[in-house]
C-alpha positions in Angstrom: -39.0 -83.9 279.6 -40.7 -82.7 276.5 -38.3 -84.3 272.9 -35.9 -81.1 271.8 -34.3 -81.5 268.3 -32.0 -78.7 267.7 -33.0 -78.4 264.0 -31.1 -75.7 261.6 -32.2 -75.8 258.2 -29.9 -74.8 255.6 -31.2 -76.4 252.8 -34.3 -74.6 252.7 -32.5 -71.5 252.4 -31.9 -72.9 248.8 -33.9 -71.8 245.9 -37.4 -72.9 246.0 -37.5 -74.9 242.6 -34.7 -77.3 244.2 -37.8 -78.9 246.6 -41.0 -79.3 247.5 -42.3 -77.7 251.1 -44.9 -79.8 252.5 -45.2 -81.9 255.5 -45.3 -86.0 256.1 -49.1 -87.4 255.6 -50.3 -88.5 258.9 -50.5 -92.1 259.5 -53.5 -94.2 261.4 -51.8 -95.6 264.3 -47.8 -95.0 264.9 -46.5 -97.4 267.1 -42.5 -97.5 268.0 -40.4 -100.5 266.6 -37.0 -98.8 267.2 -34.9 -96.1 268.7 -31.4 -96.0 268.1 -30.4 -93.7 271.3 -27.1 -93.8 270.9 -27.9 -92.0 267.4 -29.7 -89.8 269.2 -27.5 -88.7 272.0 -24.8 -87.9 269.3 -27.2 -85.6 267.4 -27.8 -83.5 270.9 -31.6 -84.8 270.6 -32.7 -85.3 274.3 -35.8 -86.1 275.7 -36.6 -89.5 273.4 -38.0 -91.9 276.8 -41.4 -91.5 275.5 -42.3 -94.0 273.0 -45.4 -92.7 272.0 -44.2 -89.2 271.4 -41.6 -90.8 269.2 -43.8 -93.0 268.1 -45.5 -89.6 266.5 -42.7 -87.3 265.9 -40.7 -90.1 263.8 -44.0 -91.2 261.7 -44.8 -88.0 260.9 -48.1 -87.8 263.0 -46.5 -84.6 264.8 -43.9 -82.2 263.4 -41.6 -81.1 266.0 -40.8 -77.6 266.7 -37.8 -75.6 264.2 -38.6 -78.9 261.4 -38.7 -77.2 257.7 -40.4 -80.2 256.2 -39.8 -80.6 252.4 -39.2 -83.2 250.1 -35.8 -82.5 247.5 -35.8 -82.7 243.8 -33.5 -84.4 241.6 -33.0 -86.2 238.8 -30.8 -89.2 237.7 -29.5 -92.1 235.4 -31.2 -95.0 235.8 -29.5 -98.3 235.1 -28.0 -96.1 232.5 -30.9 -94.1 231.1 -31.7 -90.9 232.0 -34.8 -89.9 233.9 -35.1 -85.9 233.9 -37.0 -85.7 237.2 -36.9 -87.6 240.2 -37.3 -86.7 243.3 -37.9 -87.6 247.0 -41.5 -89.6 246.1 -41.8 -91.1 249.5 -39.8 -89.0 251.7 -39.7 -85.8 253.8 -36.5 -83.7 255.0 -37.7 -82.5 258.1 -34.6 -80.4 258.6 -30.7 -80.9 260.1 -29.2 -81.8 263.4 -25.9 -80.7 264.0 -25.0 -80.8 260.9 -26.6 -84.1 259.7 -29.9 -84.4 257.9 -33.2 -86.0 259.7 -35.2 -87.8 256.7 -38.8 -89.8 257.0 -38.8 -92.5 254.4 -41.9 -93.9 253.5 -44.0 -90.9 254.4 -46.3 -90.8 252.3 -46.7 -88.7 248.6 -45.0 -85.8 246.9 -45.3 -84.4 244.1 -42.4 -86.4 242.7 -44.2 -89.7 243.8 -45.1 -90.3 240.0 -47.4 -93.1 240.3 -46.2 -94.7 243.7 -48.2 -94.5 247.0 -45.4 -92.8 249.1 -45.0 -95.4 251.7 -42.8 -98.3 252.7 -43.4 -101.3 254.0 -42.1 -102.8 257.4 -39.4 -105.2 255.7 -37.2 -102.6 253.4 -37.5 -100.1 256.4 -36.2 -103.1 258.9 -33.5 -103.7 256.4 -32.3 -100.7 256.2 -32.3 -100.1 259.9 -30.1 -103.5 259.9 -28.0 -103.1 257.3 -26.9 -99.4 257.8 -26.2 -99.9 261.0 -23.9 -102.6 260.4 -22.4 -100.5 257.9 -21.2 -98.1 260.1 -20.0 -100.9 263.0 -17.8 -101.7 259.8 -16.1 -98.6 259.7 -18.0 -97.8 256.3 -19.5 -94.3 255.3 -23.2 -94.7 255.6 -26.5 -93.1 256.1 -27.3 -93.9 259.5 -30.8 -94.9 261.1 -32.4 -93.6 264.2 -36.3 -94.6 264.0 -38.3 -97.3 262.8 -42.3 -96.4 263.3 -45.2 -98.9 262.3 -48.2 -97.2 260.5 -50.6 -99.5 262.1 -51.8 -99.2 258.1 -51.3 -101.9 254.8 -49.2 -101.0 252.0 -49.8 -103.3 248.4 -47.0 -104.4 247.3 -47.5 -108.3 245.7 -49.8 -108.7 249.0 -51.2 -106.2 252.2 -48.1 -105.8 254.3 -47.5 -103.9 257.6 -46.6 -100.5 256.5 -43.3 -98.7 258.6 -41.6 -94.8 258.7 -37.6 -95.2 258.7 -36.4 -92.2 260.2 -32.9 -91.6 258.1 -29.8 -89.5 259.3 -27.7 -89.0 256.1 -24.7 -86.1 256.3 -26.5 -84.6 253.5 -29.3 -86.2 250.4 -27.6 -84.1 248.1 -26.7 -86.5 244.9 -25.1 -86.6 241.5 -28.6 -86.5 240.5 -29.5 -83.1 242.5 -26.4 -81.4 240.4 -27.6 -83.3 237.2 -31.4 -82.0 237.1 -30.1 -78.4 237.4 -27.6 -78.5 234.3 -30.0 -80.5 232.7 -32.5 -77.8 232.9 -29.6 -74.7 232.3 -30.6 -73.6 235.5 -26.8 -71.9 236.3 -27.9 -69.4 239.4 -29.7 -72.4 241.1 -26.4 -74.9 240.2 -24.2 -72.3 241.5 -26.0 -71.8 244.4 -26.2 -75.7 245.2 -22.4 -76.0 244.3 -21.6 -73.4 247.1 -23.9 -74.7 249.8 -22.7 -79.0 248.6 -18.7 -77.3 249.3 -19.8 -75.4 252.6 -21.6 -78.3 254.2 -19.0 -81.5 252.4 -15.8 -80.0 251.1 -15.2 -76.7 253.0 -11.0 -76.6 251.8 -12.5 -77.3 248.5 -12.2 -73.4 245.9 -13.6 -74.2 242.9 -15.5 -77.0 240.8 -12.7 -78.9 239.8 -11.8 -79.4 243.0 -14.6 -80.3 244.1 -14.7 -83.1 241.9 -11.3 -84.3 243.1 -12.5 -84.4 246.4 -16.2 -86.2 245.8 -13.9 -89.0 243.6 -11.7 -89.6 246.4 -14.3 -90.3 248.9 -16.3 -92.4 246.6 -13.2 -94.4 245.5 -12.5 -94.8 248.8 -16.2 -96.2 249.7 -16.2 -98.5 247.0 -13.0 -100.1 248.1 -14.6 -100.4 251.8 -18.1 -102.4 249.8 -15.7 -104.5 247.8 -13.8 -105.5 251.4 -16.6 -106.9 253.0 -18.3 -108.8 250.0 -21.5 -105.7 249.8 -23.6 -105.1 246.6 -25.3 -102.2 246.6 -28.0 -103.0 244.3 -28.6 -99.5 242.4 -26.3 -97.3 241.8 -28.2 -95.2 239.9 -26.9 -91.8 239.7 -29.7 -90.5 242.0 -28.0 -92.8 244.6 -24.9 -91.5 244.6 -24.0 -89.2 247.4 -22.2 -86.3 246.9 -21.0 -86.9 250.8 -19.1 -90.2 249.7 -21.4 -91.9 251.9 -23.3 -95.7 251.3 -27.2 -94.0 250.9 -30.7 -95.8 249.6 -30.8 -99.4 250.8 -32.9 -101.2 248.2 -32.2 -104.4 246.9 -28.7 -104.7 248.7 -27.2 -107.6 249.7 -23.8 -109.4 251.0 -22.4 -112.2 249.0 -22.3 -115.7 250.6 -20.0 -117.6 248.0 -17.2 -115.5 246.4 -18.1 -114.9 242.1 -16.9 -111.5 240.6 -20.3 -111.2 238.7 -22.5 -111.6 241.6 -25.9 -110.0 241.3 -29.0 -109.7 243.7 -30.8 -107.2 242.9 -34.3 -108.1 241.1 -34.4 -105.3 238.7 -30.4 -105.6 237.3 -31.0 -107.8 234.4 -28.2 -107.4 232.5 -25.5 -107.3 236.0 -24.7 -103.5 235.4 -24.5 -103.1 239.3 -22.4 -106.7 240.3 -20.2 -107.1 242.8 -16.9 -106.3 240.2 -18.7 -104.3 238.5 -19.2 -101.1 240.9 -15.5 -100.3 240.7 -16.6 -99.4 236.4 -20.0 -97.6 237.0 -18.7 -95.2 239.9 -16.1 -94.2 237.3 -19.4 -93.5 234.9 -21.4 -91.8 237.0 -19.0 -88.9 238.4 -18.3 -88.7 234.5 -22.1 -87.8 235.1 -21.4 -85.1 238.1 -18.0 -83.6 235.8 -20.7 -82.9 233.0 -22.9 -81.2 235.3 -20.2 -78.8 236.8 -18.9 -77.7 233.5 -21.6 -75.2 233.4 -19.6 -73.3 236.8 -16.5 -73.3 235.0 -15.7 -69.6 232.9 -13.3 -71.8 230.1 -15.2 -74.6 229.0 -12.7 -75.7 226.8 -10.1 -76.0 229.6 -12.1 -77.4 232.4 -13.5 -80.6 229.8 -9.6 -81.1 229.5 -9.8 -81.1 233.3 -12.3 -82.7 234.5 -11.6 -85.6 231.7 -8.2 -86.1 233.0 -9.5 -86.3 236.7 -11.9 -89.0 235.6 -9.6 -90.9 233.9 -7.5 -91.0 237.0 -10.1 -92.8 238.7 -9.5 -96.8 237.5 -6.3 -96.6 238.7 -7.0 -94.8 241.9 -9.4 -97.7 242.7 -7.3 -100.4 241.6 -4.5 -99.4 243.9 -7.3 -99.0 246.6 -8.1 -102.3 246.4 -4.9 -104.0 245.9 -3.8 -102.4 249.3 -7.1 -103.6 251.0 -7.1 -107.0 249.8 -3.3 -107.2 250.4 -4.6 -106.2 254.0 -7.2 -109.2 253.8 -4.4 -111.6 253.6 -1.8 -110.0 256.7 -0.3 -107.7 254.2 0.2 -104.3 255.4 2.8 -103.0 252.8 1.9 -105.0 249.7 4.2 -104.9 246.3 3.4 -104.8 243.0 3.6 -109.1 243.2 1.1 -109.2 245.7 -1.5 -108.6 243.5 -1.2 -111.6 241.8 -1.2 -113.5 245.0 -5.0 -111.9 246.0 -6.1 -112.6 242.3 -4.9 -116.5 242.8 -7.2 -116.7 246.2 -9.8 -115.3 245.0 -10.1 -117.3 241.4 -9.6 -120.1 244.0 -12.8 -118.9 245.9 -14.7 -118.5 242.8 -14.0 -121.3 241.2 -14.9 -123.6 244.4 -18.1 -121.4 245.8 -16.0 -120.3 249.0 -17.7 -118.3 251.7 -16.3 -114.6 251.0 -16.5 -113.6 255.1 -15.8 -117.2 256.1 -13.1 -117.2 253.8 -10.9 -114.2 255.0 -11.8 -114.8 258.6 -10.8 -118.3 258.6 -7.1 -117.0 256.8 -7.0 -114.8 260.2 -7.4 -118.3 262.8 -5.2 -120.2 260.6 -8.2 -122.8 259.7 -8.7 -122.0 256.2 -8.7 -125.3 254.9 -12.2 -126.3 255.4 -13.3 -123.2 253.2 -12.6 -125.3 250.3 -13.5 -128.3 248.2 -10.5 -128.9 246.6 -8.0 -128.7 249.6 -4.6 -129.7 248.1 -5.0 -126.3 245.8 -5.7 -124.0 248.9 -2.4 -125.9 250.1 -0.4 -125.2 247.8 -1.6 -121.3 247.8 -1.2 -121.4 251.0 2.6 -122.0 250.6 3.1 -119.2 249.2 0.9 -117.4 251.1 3.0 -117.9 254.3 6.5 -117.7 252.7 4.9 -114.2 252.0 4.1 -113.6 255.8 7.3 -114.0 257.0 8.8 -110.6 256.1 5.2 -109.1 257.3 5.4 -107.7 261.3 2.1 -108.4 262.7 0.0 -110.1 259.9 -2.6 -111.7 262.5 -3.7 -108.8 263.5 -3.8 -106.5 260.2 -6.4 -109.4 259.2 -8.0 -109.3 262.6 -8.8 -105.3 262.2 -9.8 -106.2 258.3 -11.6 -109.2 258.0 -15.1 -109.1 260.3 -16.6 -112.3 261.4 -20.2 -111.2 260.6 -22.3 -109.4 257.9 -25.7 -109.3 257.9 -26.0 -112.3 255.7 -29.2 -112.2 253.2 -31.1 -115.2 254.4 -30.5 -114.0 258.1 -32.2 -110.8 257.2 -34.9 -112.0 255.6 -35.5 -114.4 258.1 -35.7 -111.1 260.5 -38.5 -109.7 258.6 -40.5 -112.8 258.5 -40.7 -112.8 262.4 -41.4 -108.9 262.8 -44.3 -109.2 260.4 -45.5 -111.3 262.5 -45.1 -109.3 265.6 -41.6 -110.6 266.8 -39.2 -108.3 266.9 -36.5 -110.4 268.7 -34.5 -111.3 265.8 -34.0 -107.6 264.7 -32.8 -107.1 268.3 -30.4 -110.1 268.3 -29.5 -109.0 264.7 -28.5 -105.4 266.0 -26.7 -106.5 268.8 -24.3 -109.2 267.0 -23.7 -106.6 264.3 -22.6 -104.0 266.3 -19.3 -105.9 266.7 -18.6 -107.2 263.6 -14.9 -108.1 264.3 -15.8 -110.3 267.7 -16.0 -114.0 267.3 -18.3 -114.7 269.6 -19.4 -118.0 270.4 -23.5 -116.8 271.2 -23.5 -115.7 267.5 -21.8 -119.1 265.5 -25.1 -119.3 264.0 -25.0 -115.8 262.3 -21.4 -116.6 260.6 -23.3 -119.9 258.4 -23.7 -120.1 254.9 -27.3 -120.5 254.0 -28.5 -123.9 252.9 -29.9 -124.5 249.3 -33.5 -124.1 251.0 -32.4 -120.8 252.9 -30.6 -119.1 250.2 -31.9 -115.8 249.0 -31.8 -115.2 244.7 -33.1 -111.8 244.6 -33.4 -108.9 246.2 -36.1 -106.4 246.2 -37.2 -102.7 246.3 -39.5 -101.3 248.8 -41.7 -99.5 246.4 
């Protein structure tokens, strides 16, 4: 049975000057590391038993019938500073299925590659395979992934590494930046046109640009809440990797924390912690300042919708903060948490900080009642505690709000990066083990103890990296 992707491709119905049409540059020998079939079956793709027909199709060696290859254009704020062009530099839209995009990343170059070679290496495509995945066994918005294809081809980085194709399925790759480049450039027809196809495709109850807004702050406040809740750092939340969808998108130097600290950062290129753990909450707020300035242009009174769109900015801090004090109310067996319960949270967590505590280990050991061992200085988690569990006793069911809360596993850095070590070298049983303990996150499982441990001093990953 010949592979059939129902492809519709409304996107490229968009003005021309919003991408690039041109196809994926072939690569010298495609060979399949992964197929996510469940993915597949969802997105009415049938015919995928062949792997070396997906092997082609997901490398880019073969475009399949109905794709409208392209690569978007955008621009963006980068750790603050604005970049006026962007762009996908190593990626190809080859069109949507059922209503979700199919994206090659790492397929070679654009003409918004600037100086990079277009391609990705096997390890950030394995990671994002992993880690989205997980995402969405979490419950959290995400791009998903459905391919991983080896290039049979080296990519320089610091050294010759194995290159890879991730094959990306996002709900739409439309971003703050994509609305930003258009203002930027006075471009009004093109911005209005992008507006009305972002509100068909996202936001379809949505009537004008203000309400729009409303809606895109909501879902991002809400996705941020779900990062903070499992200990994630995104890494770059440049406003070219902010999706307009509300989903988690671009899975660079991400990481999970291991010990709980408010100010943790990964990411190798964050110098100055703009993008820590505490501080996402703050630059979310910043960059839909950044998609409010791009919509004024839509609006017929600017006067009135700057009065607008400030106001439903503002609104945002304390939208979050009452996100997250209901989450991590929830972490502890809270389900309807008062104003005093936030101080109760802040104590544990200050607790955790100041002792290194495991984040996951942490809250999943609150939910087995063995929290003890979590921490160093035992007589102060006791007398938390306490009060903890005079708390519980007005709560119904507090077990199993934490159970349904708190997972068991993440995929911890070290684990990860352990993964990519073997499939470099050919073994891709780790990745497999990896996918299948993450794909129930909330199951303690006794197979998978050794997944839930802290890394050791020698194990323990500092930085994070980008794929380019």
């Amino acid at each position: 049975m010949p592979l059939t992707i129902p492809f519709s491709n409304s996107y490229a119905k968009l003005p021309e000057r919003l991408f690039s049409r041109l196809g994926p540059e072939p690569v010298h020998a495609p060979e399949l590391l992964a197929f996510n079939h469940a993915l597949a079956r969802d997105l009415g793709i049938s015919g995928d038993d062949d792997h070396a027909v997906l092997a082609r199709v997901f490398s880019g060696n073969a475009i399949p019938d109905g794709a409208e290859p392209l690569a978007q254009l955008y621009a963006g704020h980068q750790f603050g500073n604005w970049n006026p062009q962007l762009g996908d530099g190593r990626a190809i839209l080859l069109g949507e299925v059922a209503g979700f995009d199919l994206q090659l990343k790492g397929s070679g170059r654009t003409p918004y590659s600037r100086n990079g070679d277009g391609r990705a290496w096997v390890g950030p495509v394995l990671r994002e395979f992993v880690v989205s995945e997980a995402m969405h066994a979490l419950g959290i918005p995400t791009t998903r992934a459905l391919a991983a294809v080896a290039t049979g081809e080296l990519v320089q980085r610091e050294t010759a590494l194995p290159g890879a194709v991730l094959t990306r399925v996002a709900s739409s790759h439309i971003r703050v930046g994509t609305f930003q480049i258009l203002a930027a450039r006075g471009d009004s027809e093109g911005l209005k046109a992008l507006f009305e196809h972002a509100v068909e495709r996202h936001y379809p109850d949505v009537s004008d640009p203000l309400g729009f807004l409303n809606a895109v702050i909501q879902r991002q406040a809400t996705l941020i809440t779900h990062w903070m809740n499992v200990g994630f750092i995104h890494g770059v939340m440049n406003t070219d990797n902010c999706a307009i969808s509300g989903e988690t998108i671009d899975y660079g130097p991400c990481a999970f924390m291991d010990a709980y600290h408010p100010m943790t950062v990964f990411s190798s290129i964050d110098r100055t912690g703009r993008y820590a753990f505490a501080s996402q909450a703050n630059v979310i707020v910043w960059n839909l300042a950044q998609l409010a300035s791009s919509l004024l242009p839509l609006m017929p009174d600017q006067e009135a919708a700057v009065e607008a769109f400030t106001h439903a900015v503002h609104a945002m801090p304390a939208m979050l903060n009452t996100k997250w004090n209901a989450t991590s109310a929830r972490k502890i067996g809270i389900a309807e948490p008062t104003d005093q319960d936030h101080q109760l949270t802040a104590r544990l967590l200050q607790m955790m900080s100041a002792q290194g505590a495991d984040f996951t280990n942490t809250f999943a050991a609150l939910t087995t009642g063995d929290a003890t061992d979590q921490f160093v200085d035992r007589e102060a988690y006791a007398d938390w505690a306490l009060d903890w569990q005079s708390r519980l006793e007005t709560e119904a069911a507090p077990q199993e709000v934490m159970q349904i809360t708190n997972p068991v596993l993440i995929p911890r850095n070290h684990r990860v990066e352990q993964m990519i070590q073997s499939a470099v070298q050919g073994d891709m049983a780790p990745f497999e083990r990896l996918m299948k303990a993450l794909s129930q996150p909330f199951e303690n499982k006794s197979e998978f103890d050794d997944l839930r441990r802290p890394p050791s001093e020698q194990e323990r990953v500092r930085a994070t990296f980008c794929g380019t």
